[in-house]
N, C-alpha and C positions, 0 to 999 in steps of 0.2 A: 370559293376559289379566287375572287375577284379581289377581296379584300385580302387573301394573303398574298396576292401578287403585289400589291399596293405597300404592305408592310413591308418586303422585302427589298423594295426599290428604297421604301423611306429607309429601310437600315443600310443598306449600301450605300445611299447617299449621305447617310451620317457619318460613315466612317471615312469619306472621301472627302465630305467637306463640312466637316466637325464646327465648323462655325467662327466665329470674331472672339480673338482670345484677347483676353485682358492685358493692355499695355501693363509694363515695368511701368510699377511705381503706383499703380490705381487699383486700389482695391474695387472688389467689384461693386456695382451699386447693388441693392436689394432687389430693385427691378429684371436686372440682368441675371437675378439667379431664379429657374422656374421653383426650386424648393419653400414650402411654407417657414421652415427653419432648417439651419444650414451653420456648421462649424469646421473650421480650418484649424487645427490645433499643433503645435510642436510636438510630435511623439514622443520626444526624448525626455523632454522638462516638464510638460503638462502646459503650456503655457499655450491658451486660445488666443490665433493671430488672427481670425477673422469669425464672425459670428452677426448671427440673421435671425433673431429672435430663438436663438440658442439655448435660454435656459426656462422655453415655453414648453409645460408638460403635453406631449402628444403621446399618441399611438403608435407602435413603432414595429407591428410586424412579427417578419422570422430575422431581424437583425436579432431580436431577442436571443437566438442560438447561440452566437456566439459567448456569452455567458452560459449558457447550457452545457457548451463545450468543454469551456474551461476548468468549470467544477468539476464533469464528469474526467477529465484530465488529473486533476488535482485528489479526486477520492477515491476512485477505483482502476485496478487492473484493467488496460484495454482488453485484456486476454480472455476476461470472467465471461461467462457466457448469462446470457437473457434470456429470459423467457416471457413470449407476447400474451400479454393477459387480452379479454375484451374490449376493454376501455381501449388499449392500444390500437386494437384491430380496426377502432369501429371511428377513428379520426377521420379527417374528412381531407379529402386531396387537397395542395399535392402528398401522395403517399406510395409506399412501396408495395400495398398489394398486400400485407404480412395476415397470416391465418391466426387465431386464438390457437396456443400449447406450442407453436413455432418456438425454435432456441436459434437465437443470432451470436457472436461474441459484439462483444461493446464497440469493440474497434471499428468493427465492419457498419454499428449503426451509427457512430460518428462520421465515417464518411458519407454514409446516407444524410445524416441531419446536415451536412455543411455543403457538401457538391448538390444535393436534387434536394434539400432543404425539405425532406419527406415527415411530416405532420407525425407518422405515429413513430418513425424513429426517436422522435422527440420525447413521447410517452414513456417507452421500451426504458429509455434513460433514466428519466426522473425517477420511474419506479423501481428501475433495479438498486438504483442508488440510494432515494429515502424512502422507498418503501410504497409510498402516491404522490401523486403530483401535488397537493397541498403543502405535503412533506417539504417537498423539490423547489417550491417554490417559494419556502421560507429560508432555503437555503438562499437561492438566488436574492433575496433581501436581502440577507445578511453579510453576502460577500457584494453586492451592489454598494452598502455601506461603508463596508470595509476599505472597495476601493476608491470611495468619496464621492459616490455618486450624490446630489443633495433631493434632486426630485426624480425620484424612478419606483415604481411600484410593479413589482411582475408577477401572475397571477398563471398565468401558463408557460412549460418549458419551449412551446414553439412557435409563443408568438402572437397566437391567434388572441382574437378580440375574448375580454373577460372582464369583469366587475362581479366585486365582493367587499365587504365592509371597510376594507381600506381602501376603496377607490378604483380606478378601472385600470386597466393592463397599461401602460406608459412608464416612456423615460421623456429625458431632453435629451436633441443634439450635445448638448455642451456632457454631460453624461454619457452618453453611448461611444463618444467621443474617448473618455477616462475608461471606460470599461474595454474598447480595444487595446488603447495602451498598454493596458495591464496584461490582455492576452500575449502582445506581441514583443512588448519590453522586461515586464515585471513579474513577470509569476514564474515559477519555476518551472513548468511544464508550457512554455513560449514555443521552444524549439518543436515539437507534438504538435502545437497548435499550427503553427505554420506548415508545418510538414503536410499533416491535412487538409488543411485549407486551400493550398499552393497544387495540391496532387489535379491533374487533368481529368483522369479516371479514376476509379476504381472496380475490379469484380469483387465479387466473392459470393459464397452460397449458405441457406441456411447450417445448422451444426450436423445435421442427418446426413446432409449431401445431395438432400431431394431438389432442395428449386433453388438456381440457382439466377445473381442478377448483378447492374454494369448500370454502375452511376456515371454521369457525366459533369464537371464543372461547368457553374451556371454564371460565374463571374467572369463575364466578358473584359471587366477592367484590366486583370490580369496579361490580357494582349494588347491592351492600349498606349501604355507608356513603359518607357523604363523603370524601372525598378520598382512596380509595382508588385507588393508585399502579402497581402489579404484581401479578404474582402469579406462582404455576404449582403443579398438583397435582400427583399424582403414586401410584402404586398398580401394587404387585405383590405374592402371595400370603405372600410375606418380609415386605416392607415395611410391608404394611397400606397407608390411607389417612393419605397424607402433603400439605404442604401448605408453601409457603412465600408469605408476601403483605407488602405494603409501603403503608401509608398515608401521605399528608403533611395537617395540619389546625394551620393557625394559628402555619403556621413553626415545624411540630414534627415530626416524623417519625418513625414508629415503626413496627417489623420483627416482624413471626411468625411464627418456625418451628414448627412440629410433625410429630414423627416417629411413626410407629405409634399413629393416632389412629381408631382400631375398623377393624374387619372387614367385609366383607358381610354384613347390611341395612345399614351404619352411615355412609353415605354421607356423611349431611350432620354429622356430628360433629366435622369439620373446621372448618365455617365455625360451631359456636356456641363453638367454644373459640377462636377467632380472633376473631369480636366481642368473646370473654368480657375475653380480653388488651388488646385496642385498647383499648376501652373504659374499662378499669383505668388505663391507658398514659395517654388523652385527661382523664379524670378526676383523675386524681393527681400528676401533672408537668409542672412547668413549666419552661420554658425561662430560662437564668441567662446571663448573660454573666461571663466570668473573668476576662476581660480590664479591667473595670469593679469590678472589688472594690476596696475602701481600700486603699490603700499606704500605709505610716508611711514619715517621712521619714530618712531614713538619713544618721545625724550624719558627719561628718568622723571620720577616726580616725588617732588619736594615732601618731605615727610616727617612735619613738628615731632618735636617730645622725643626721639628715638635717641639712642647710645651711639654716639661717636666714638670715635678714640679718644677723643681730650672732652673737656668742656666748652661750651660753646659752638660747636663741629654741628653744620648742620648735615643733615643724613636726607638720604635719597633711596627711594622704591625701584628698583628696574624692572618695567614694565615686559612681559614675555607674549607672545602673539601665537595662541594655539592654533590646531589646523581647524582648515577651512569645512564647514559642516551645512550643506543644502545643494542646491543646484551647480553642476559646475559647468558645465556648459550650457549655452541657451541661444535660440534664435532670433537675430534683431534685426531689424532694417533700417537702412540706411539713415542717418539723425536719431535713431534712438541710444540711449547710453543707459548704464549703470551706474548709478550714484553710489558713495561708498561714504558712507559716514560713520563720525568716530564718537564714540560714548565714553569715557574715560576720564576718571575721575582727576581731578588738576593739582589736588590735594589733597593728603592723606595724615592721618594721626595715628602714631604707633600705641601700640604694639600692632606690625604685620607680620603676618605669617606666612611665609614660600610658598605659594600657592594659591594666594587669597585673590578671589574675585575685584578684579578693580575695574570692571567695564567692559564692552565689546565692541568690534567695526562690524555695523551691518553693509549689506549688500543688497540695493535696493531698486526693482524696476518698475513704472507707472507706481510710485509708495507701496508696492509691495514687497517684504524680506523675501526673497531669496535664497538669501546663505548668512552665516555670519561664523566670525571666529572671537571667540571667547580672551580676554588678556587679563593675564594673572600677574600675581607679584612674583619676580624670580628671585628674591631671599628677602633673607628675614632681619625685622627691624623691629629690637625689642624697647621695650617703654624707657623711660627715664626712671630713676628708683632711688631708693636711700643707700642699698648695695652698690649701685654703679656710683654713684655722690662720691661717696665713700672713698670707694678706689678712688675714683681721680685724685680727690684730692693729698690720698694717702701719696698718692703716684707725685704729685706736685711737691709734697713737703719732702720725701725722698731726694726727688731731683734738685731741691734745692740744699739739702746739704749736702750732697755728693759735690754741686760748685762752689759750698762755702768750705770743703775740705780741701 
């Protein structure tokens, strides 16, 4: 009793006085974040504005879910209904209690697996969807891949600790990071995801009608600042106290991972390193458009050997500027810029063709592209020949007896 009185004061006192926030303009030191690794990323662009040993492979939990989520979003009917095998039953808290032969609908274990983060909802999923969780969990590879994750290996739908010949359960921040993203920007089934993630409660009861139960949302973050968007924790004796959360404020959107951010007492260490990042994030970036930067106009170029009107005429390429293809808006702070340089050839030898590749302007920030727009030739310039020879100069001896007539 003593010690939960104790906790109770520390969390009151946390929200009251959440602590020394990060001046404008100073990223945080490493010191000043309790997380073992820790990323701040643009939600919008993918582009990591702050990062703490980011792309260190750790253990990472029940953030694990939300990748469980999204597939089971992405492949099946929430409506389909489940059926609790053993394996499901016999998970180990946190759990819902669920009996072996029990029928749920999926929807309803979604909100289980994302508000009370219940271990065998986790199960119930994988399996109704590939059939076992090895299944489930090669899926989860695959679409880890797909959305660019480079070091993440997941071996359970819920998180928990596991090793098997590829390695043991882990993502990176910089990873779990791209895989929110994709739940809350990118995927077609975002809107769903938020929806349940965002929800306060939920009831609902097995498909019989016999027992019925009343999740609660566990993401505290959610009442901490404005326009906080997602989240999900996440905690095993591996892992520590982990944490993935999603803000949007001002048409900007901004991602925080962290991975092994303290141990027990250290509960709330997660959400003052998660203010500490947003806050840095809301403070120091602003939102650019790429697409809106100057363009210099790009002269005609010079194009040997081609058919003029007469002889002698030299001939010119107009160069045409397609649309713009990559990021179009992005988060910068203050001194940072986008370089925009131009690739395009200075001279050209015909025969061109209306359409032909002559170069491109990339768009470029810290040397990475960006965006770029393609510039083609906008008509056509055919070679010099014995046919055109010919005309001219048929055209020449013409014109010259029409003024000796």
């Amino acid at each position: 009793m003593y010690r939960r009185i104790i906790a109770v004061i520390l969390s009151i006192s946390f929200f009251l006085f959440p602590g020394a926030e990060v001046l404008a303009g100073e990223p945080p030191k490493e010191s000043e974040l309790y997380a073992k690794s820790a990323v701040l990323m643009d939600g919008d662009s993918g582009r990591i504005l702050y990062e703490k040993n980011g792309y260190e492979a750790m253990a990472n939990a029940s953030t694990t879910k939300i990748l469980t989520c999204i597939i089971a979003l992405e492949n099946c009917d929430i409506e389909s209904q489940t059926t609790v095998s053993s394996y499901a039953a016999s998970q180990p808290k946190v759990h819902l209690g669920m009996r072996e032969g029990q029928k749920f609908y999926l929807k309803d274990m979604l909100y289980g697996l994302m508000l009370e983060s219940f271990n065998d909802c986790a199960v119930v999923i994988a399996e109704h969807i590939a059939g076992d969780v090895p299944g489930f969990a090669a899926m989860m590879n695959r679409k880890a891949e797909e959305i660019g994750c480079r070091d993440s290996h997941f071996i359970t739908p819920n998180g928990l600790d596991g090793k098997d010949d590829g390695g043991f359960h882990h993502t990176t921040a910089a990873d779990l990071a791209l895989i929110m993203r994709y739940c809350i920007r990118q995927s077609p089934k975002a809107e769903e995801f938020l929806t349940i993630t965002r929800a306060a409660s939920h009831s609902f009861s097995d498909v019989e009608g016999q027992s019925s139960y009343e999740c609660h949302n566990h993401n505290a973050f959610l009442q901490m600042m404005d326009g906080a968007l997602s989240g999900k924790t996440g905690f095993t004796g591996t892992a520590g106290y982990c944490y993935i959360g999603a803000l949007e404020r001002d048409g900007r959107t901004y991602i925080v991972a962290l991975l092994a951010c303290g141990w027990p007492n250290n509960k709330t260490y997660k959400w003052s390193d998660t203010k500490k990042l947003m806050n840095y994030g809301i403070e120091n970036y602003q939102k650019k458009s790429v697409t809106e930067l100057p363009q210099k106009e790009i002269a005609p170029i010079s194009t040997a050997g081609g058919q003029g009107s007469r002889i002698g005429e030299h001939t010119w390429t107009r160069p045409v500027v397609g649309a713009y293809e990559g990021t179009e808006q992005m988060l910068l702070a203050e001194g940072e810029e986008i370089a925009v340089r131009y690739q395009i050839a200075e001279e050209l030898t015909a025969p061109v063709e209306k359409g032909d590749y002559l170069g491109n302007i990339t768009y470029e920030l810290d040397g990475e592209v960006i965006g770029e727009r393609s510039v083609t030739a906008g008509n056509e310039t055919r070679a010099i020949d014995f046919g055109w020879c010919f005309s001219r100069v048929a055209e020449l001896f013409s014109l010259g007896d029409m003024q000796g007539s």
